[in-house]
Biopython code that builds the backbone (N, CA, C, O; Angstrom):
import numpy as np
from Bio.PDB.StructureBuilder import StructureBuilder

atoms = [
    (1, "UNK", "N", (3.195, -28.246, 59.134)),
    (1, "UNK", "CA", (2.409, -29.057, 58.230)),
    (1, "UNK", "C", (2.439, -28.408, 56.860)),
    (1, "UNK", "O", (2.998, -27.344, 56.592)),
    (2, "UNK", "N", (1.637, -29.332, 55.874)),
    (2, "UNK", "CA", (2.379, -28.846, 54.549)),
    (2, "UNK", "C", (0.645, -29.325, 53.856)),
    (2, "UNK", "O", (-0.040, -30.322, 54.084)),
    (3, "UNK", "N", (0.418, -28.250, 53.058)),
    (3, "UNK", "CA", (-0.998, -28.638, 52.094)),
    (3, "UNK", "C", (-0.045, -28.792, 50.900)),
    (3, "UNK", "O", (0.909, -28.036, 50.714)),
    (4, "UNK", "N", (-0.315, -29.657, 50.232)),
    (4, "UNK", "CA", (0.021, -29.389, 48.567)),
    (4, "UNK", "C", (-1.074, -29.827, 47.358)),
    (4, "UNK", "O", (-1.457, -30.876, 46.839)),
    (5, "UNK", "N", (-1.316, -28.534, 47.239)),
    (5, "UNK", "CA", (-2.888, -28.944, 46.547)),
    (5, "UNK", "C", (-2.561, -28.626, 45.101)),
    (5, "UNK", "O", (-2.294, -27.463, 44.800)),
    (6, "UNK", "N", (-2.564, -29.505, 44.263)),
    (6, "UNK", "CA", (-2.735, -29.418, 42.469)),
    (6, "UNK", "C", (-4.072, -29.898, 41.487)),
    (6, "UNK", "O", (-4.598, -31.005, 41.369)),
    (7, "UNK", "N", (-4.259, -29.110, 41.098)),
    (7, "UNK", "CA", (-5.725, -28.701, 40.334)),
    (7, "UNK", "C", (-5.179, -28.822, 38.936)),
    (7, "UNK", "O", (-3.981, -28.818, 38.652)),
    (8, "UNK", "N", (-6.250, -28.937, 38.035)),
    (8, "UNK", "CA", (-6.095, -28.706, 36.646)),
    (8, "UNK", "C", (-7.218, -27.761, 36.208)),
    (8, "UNK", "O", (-8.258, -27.407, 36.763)),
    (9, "UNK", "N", (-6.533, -27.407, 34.755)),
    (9, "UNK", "CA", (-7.690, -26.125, 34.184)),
    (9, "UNK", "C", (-7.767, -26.249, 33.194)),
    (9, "UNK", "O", (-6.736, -25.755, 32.737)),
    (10, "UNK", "N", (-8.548, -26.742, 32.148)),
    (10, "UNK", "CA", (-8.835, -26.476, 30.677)),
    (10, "UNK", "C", (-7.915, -25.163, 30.069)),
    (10, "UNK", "O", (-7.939, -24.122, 30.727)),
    (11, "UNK", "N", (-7.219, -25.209, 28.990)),
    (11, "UNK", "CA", (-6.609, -24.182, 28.414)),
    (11, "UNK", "C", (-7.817, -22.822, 28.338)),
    (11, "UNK", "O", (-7.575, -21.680, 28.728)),
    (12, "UNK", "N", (-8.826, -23.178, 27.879)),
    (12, "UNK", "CA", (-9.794, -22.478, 27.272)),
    (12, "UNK", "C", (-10.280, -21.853, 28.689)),
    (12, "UNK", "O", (-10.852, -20.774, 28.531)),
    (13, "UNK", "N", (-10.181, -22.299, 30.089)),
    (13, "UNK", "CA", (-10.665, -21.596, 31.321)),
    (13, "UNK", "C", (-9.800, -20.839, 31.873)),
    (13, "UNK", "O", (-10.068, -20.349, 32.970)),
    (14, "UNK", "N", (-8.570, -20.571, 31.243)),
    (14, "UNK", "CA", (-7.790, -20.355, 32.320)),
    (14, "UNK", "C", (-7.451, -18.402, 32.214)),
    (14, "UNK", "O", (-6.463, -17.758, 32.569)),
    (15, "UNK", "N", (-8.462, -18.061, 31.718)),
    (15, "UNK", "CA", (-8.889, -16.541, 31.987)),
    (15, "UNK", "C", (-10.084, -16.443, 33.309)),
    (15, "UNK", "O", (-10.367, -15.491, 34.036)),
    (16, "UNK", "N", (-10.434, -17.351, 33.280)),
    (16, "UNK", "CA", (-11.882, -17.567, 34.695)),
    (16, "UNK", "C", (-11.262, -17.544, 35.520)),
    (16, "UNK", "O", (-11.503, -16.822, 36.487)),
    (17, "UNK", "N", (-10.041, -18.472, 35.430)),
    (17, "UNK", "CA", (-8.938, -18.671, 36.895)),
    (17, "UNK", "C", (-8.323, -17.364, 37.160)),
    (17, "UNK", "O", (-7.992, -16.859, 38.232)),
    (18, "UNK", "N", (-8.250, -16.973, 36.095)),
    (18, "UNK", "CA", (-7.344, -15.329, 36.793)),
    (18, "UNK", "C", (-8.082, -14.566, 37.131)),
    (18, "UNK", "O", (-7.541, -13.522, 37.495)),
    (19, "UNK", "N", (-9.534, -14.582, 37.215)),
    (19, "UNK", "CA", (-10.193, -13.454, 37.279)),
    (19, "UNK", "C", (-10.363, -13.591, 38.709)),
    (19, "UNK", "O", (-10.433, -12.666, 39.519)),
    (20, "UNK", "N", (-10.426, -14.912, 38.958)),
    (20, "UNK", "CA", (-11.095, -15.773, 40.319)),
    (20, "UNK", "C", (-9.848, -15.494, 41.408)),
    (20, "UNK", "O", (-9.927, -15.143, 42.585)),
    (21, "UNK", "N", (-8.554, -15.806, 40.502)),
    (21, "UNK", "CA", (-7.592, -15.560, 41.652)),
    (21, "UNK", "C", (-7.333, -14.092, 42.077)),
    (21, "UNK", "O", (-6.664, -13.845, 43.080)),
    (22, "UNK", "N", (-7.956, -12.969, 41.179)),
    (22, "UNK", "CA", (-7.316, -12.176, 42.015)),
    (22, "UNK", "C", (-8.386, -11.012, 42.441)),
    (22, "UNK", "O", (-8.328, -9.782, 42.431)),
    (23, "UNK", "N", (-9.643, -12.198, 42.914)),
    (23, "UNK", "CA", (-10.448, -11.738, 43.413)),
    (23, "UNK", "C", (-10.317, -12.016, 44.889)),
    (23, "UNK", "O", (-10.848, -11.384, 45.802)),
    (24, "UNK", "N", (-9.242, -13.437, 45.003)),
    (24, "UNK", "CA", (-9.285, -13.900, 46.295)),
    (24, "UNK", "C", (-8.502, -13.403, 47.590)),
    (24, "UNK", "O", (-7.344, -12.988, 47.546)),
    (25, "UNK", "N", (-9.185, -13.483, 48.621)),
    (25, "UNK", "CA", (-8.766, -12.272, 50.125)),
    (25, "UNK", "C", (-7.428, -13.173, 50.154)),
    (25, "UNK", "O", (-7.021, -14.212, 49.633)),
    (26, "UNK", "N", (-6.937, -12.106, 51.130)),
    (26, "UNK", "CA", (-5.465, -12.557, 51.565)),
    (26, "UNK", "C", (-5.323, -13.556, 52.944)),
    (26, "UNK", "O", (-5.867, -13.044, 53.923)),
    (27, "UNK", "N", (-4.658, -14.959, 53.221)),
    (27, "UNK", "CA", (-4.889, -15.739, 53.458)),
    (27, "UNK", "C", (-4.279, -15.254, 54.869)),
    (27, "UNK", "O", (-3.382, -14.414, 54.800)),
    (28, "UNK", "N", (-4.741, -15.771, 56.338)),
    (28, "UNK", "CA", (-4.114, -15.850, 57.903)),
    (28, "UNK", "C", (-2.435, -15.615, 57.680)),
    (28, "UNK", "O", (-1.730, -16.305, 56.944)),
    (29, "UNK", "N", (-2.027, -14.580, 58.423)),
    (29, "UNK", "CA", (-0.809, -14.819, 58.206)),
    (29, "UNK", "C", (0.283, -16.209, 59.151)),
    (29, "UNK", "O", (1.492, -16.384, 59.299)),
    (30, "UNK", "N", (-0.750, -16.805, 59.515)),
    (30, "UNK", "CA", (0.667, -18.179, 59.976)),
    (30, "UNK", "C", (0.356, -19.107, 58.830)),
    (30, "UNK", "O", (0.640, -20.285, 59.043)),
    (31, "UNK", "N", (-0.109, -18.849, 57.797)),
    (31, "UNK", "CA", (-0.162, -19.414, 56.613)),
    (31, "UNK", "C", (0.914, -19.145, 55.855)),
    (31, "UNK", "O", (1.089, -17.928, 55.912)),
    (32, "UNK", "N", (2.164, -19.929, 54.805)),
    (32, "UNK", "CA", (2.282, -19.194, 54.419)),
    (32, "UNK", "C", (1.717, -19.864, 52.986)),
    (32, "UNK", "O", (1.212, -20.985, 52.925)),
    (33, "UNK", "N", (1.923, -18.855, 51.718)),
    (33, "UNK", "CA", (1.278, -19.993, 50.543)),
    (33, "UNK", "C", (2.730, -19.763, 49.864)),
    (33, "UNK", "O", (3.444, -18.782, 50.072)),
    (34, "UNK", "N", (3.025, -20.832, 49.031)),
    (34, "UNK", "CA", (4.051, -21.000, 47.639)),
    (34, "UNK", "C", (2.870, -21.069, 46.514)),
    (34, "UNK", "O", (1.656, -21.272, 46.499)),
    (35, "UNK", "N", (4.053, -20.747, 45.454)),
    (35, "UNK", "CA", (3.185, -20.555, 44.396)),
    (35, "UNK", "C", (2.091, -20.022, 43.988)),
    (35, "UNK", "O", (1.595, -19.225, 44.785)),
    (36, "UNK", "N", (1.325, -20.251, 42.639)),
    (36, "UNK", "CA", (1.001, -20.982, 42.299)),
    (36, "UNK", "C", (2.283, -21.567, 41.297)),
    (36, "UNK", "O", (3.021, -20.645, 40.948)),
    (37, "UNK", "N", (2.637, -22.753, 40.833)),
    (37, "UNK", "CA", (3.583, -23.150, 40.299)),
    (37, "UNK", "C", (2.864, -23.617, 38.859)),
    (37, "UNK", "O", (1.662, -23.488, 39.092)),
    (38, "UNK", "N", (2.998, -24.038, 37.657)),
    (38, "UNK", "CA", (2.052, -23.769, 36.329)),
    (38, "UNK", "C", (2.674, -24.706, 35.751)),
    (38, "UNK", "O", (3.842, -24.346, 35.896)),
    (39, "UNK", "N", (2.706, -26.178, 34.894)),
    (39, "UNK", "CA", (3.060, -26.759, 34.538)),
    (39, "UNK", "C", (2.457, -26.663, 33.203)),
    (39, "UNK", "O", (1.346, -27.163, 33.379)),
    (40, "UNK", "N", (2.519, -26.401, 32.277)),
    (40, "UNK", "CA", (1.832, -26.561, 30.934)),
    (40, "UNK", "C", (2.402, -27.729, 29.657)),
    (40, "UNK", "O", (2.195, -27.693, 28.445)),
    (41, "UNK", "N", (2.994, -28.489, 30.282)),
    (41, "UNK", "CA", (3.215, -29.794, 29.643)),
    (41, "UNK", "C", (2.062, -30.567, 29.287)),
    (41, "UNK", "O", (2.059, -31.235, 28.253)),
    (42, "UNK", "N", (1.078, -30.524, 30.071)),
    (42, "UNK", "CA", (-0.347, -31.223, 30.042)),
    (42, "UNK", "C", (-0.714, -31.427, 29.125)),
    (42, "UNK", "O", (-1.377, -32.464, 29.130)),
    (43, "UNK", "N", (-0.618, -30.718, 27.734)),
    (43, "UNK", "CA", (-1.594, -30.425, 27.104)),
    (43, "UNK", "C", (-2.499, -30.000, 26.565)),
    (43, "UNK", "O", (-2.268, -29.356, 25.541)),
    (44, "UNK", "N", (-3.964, -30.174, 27.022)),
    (44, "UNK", "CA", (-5.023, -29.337, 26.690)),
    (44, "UNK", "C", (-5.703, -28.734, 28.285)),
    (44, "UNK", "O", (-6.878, -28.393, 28.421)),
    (45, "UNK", "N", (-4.817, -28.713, 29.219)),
    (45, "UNK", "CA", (-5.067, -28.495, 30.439)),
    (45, "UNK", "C", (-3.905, -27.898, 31.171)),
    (45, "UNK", "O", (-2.798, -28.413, 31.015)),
    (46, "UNK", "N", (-4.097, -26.543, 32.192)),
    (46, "UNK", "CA", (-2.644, -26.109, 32.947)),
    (46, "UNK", "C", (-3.023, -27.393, 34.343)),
    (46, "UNK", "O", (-4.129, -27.808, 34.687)),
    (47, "UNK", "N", (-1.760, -27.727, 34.856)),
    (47, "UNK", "CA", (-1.752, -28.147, 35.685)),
    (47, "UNK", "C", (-1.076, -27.480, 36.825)),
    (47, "UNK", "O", (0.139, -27.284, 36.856)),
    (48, "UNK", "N", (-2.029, -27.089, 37.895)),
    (48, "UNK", "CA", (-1.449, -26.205, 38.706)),
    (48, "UNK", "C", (-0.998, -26.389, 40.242)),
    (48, "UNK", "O", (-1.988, -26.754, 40.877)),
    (49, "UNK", "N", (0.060, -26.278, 41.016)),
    (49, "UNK", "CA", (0.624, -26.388, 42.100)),
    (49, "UNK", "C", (0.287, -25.735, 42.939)),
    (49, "UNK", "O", (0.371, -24.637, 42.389)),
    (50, "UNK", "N", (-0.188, -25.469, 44.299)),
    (50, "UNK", "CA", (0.098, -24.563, 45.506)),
    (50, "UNK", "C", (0.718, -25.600, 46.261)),
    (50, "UNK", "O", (0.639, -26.821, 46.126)),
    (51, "UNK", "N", (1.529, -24.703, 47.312)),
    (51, "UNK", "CA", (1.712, -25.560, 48.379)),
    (51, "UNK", "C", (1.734, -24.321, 49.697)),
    (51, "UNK", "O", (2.269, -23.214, 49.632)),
    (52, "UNK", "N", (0.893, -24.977, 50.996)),
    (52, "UNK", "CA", (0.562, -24.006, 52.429)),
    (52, "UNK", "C", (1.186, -24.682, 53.376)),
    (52, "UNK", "O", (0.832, -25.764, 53.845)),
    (53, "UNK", "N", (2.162, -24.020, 53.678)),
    (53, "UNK", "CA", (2.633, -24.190, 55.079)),
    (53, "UNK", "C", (2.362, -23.636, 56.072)),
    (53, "UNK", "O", (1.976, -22.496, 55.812)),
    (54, "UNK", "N", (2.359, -23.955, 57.625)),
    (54, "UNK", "CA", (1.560, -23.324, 58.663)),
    (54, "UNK", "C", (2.060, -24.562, 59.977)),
    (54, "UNK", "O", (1.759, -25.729, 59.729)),
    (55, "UNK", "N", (2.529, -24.377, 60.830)),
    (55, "UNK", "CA", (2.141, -25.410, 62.451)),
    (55, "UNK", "C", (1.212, -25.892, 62.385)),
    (55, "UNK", "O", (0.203, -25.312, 61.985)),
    (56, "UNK", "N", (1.243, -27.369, 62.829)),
    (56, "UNK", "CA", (0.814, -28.857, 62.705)),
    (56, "UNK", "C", (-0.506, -28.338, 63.750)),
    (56, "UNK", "O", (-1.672, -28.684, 63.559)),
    (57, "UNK", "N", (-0.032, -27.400, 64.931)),
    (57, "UNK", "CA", (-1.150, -27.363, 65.578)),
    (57, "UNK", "C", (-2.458, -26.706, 65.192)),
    (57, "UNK", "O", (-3.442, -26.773, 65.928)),
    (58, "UNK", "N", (-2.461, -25.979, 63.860)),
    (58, "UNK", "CA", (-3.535, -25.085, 63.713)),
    (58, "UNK", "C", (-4.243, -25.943, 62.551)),
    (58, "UNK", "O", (-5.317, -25.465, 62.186)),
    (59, "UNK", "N", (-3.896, -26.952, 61.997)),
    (59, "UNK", "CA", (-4.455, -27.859, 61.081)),
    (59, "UNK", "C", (-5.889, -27.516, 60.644)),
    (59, "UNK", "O", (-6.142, -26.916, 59.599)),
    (60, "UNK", "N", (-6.825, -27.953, 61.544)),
    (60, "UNK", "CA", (-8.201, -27.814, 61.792)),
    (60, "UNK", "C", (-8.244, -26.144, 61.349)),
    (60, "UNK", "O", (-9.197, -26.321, 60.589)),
    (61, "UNK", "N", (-8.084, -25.270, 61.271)),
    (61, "UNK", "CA", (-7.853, -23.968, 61.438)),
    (61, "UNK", "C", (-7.803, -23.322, 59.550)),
    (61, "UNK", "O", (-8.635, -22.734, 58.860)),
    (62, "UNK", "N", (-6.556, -23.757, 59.322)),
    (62, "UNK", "CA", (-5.891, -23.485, 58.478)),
    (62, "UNK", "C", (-6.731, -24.128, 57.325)),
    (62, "UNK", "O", (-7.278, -23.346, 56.548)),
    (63, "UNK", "N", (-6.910, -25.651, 57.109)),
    (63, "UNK", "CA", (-7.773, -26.354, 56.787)),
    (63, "UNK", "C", (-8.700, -25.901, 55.881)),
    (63, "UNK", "O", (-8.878, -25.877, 54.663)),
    (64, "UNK", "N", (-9.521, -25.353, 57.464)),
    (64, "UNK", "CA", (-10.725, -23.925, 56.773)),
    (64, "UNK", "C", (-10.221, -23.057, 56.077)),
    (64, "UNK", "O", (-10.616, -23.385, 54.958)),
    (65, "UNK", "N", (-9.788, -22.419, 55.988)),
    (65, "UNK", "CA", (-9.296, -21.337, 55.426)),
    (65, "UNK", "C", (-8.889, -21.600, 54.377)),
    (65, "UNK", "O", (-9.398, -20.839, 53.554)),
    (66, "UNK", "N", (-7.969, -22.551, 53.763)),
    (66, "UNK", "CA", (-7.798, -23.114, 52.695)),
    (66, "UNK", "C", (-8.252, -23.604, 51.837)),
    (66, "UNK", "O", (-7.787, -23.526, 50.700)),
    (67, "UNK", "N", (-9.533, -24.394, 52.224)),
    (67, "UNK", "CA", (-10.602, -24.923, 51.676)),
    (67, "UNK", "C", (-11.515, -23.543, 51.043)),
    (67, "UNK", "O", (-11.818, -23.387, 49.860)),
    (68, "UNK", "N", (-11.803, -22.729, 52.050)),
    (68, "UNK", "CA", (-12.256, -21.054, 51.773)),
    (68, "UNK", "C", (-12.208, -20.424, 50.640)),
    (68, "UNK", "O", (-13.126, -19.881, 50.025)),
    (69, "UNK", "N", (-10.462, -20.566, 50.236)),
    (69, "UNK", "CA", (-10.058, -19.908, 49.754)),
    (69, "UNK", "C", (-9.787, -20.690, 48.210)),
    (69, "UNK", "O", (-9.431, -19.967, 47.280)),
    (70, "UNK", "N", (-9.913, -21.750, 48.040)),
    (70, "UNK", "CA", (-10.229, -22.455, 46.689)),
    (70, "UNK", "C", (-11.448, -22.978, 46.123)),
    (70, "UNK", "O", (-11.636, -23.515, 45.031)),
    (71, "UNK", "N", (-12.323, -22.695, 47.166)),
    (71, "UNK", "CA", (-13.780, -22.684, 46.714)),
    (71, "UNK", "C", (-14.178, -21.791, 45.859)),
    (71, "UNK", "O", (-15.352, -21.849, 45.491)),
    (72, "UNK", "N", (-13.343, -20.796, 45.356)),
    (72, "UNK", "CA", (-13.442, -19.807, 45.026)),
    (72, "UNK", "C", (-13.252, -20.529, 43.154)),
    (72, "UNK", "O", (-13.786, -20.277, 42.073)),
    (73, "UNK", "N", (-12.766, -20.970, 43.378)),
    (73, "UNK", "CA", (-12.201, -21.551, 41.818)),
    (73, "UNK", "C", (-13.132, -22.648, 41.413)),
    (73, "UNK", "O", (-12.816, -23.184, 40.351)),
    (74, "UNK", "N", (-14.481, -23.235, 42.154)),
    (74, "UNK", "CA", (-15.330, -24.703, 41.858)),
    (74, "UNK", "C", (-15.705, -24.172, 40.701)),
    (74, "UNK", "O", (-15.828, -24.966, 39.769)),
    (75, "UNK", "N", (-16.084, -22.205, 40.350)),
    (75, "UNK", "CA", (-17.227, -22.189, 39.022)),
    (75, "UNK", "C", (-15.825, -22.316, 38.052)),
    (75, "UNK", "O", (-16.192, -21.826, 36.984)),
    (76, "UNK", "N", (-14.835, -22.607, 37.947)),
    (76, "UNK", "CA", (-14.064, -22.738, 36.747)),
    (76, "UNK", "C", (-14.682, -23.409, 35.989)),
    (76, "UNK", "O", (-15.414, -24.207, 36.575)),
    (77, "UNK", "N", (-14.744, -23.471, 34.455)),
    (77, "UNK", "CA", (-15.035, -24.358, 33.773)),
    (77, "UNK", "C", (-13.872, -25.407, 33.752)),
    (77, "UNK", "O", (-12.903, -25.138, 33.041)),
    (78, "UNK", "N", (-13.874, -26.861, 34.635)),
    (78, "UNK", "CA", (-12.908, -27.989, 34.016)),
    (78, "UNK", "C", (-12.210, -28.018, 35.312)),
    (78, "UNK", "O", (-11.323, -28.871, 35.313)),
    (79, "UNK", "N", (-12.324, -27.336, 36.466)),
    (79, "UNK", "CA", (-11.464, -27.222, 37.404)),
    (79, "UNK", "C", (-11.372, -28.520, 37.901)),
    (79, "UNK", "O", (-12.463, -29.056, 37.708)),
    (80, "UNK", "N", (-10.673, -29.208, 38.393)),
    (80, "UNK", "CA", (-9.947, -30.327, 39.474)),
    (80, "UNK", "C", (-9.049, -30.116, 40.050)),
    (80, "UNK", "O", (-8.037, -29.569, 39.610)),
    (81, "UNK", "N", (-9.359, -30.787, 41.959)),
    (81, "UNK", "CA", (-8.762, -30.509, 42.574)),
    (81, "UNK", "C", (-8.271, -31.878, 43.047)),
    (81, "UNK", "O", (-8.918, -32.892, 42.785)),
    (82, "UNK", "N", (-6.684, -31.927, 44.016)),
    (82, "UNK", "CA", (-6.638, -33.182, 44.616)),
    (82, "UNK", "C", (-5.300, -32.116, 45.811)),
    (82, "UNK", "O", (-4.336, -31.393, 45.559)),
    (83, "UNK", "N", (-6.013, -32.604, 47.142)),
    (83, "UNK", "CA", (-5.379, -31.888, 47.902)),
    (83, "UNK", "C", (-4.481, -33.293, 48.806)),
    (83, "UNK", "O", (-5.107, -34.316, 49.081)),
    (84, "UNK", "N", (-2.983, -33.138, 49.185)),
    (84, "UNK", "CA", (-2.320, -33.804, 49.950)),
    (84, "UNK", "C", (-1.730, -33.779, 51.507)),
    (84, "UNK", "O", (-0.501, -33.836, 51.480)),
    (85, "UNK", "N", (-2.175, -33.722, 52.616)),
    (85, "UNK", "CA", (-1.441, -33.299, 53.673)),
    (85, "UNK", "C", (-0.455, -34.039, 54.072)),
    (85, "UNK", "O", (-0.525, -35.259, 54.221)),
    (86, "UNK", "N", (0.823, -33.139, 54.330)),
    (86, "UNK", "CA", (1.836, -33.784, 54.797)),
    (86, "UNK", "C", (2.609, -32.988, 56.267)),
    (86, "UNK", "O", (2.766, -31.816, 56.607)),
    (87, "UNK", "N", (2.970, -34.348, 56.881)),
    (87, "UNK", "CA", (3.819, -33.344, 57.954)),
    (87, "UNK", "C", (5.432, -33.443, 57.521)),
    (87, "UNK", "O", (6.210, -34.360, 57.258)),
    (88, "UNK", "N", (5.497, -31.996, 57.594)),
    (88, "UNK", "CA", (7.022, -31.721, 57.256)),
    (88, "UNK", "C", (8.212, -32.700, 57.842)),
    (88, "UNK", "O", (9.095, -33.375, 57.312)),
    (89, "UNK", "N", (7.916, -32.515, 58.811)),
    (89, "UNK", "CA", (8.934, -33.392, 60.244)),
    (89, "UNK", "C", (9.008, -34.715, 59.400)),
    (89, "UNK", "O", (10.008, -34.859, 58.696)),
    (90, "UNK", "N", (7.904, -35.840, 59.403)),
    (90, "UNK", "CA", (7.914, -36.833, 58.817)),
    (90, "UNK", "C", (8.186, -36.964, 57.027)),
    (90, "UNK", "O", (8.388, -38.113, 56.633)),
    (91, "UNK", "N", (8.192, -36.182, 56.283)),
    (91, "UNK", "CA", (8.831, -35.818, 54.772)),
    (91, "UNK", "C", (10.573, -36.328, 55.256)),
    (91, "UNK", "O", (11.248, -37.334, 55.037)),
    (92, "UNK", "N", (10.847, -34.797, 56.141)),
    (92, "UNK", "CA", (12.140, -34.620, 56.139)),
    (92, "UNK", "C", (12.925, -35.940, 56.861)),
    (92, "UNK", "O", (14.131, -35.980, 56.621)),
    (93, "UNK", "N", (12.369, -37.057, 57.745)),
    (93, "UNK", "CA", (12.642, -38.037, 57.829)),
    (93, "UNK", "C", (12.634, -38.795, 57.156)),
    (93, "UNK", "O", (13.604, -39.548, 57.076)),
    (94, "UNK", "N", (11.646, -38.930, 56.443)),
    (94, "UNK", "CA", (12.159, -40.110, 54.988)),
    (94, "UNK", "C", (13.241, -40.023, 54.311)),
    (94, "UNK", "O", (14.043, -40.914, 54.032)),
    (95, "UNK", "N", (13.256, -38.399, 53.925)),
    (95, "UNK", "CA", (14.177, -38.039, 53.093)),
    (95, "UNK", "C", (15.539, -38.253, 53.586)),
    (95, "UNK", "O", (16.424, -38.729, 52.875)),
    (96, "UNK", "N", (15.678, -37.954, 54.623)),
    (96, "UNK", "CA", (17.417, -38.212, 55.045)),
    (96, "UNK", "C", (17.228, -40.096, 55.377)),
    (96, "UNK", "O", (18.283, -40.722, 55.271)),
    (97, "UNK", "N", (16.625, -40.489, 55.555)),
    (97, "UNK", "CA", (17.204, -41.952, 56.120)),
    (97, "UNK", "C", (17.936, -42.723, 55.160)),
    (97, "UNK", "O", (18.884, -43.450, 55.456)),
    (98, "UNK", "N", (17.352, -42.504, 53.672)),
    (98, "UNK", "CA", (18.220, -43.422, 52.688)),
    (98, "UNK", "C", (19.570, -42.987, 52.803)),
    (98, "UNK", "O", (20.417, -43.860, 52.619)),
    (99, "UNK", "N", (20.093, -41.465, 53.150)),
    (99, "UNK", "CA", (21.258, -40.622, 53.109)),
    (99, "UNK", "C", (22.109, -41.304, 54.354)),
    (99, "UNK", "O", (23.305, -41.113, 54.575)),
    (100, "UNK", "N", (21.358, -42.007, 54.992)),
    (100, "UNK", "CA", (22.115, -43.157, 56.518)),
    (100, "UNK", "C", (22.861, -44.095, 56.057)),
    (100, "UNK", "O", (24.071, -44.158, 56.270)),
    (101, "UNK", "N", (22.313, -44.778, 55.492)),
    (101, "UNK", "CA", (22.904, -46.188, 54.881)),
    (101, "UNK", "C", (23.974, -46.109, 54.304)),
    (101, "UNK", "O", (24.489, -47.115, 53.817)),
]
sb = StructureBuilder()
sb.init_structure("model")
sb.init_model(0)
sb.init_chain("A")
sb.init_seg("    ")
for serial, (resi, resn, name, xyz) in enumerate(atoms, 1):
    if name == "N":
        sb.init_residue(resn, " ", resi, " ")
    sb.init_atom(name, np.array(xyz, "f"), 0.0, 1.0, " ", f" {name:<3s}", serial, name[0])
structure = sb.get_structure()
């Protein structure tokens, strides 16, 4: 399974975010994390990427922990979050079927 969670940060917060991130514990290891990935095209805001991979079976599990571990970032000033779950298996099927035809 696949989290891909992207947040935004006010330019002006994004010293809160660093202070916050590297205050934060180190995550289960059948987790794994990518990124953070940093888009600064935005504007007056970073727009920021993670993505957590981990087995479909620990969902409920992982979930927590994830959630845990970005709660950590709510006192940002400006923070937004929008989290996506995906299962890999079903991605990687979409993706090849147009490659059928």
């Amino acid at each position: 399974m696949i989290i891909k969670c992207s947040f935004s940060i006010p330019l002006e917060a994004i010293g809160d975010y660093n202070r916050q991130a590297k205050r934060l514990p180190s995550l289960p290891t059948y987790i794994t994390k990518r990124g953070p990935y940093i888009d600064e095209t935005q504007g007056k805001a970073n727009r920021i990427t993670t993505v957590y991979e981990f087995d479909k079976s620990l969902l409920p599990e992982a979930w927590k922990n994830i959630s845990a571990h970005l709660d950590a970032f709510r006192t940002v000033r400006g923070f937004t979050l929008s989290a996506q779950v995906m299962d890999r298996q079903r991605e990687v099927q979409n993706i090849q079927a147009p490659a059928q035809f």
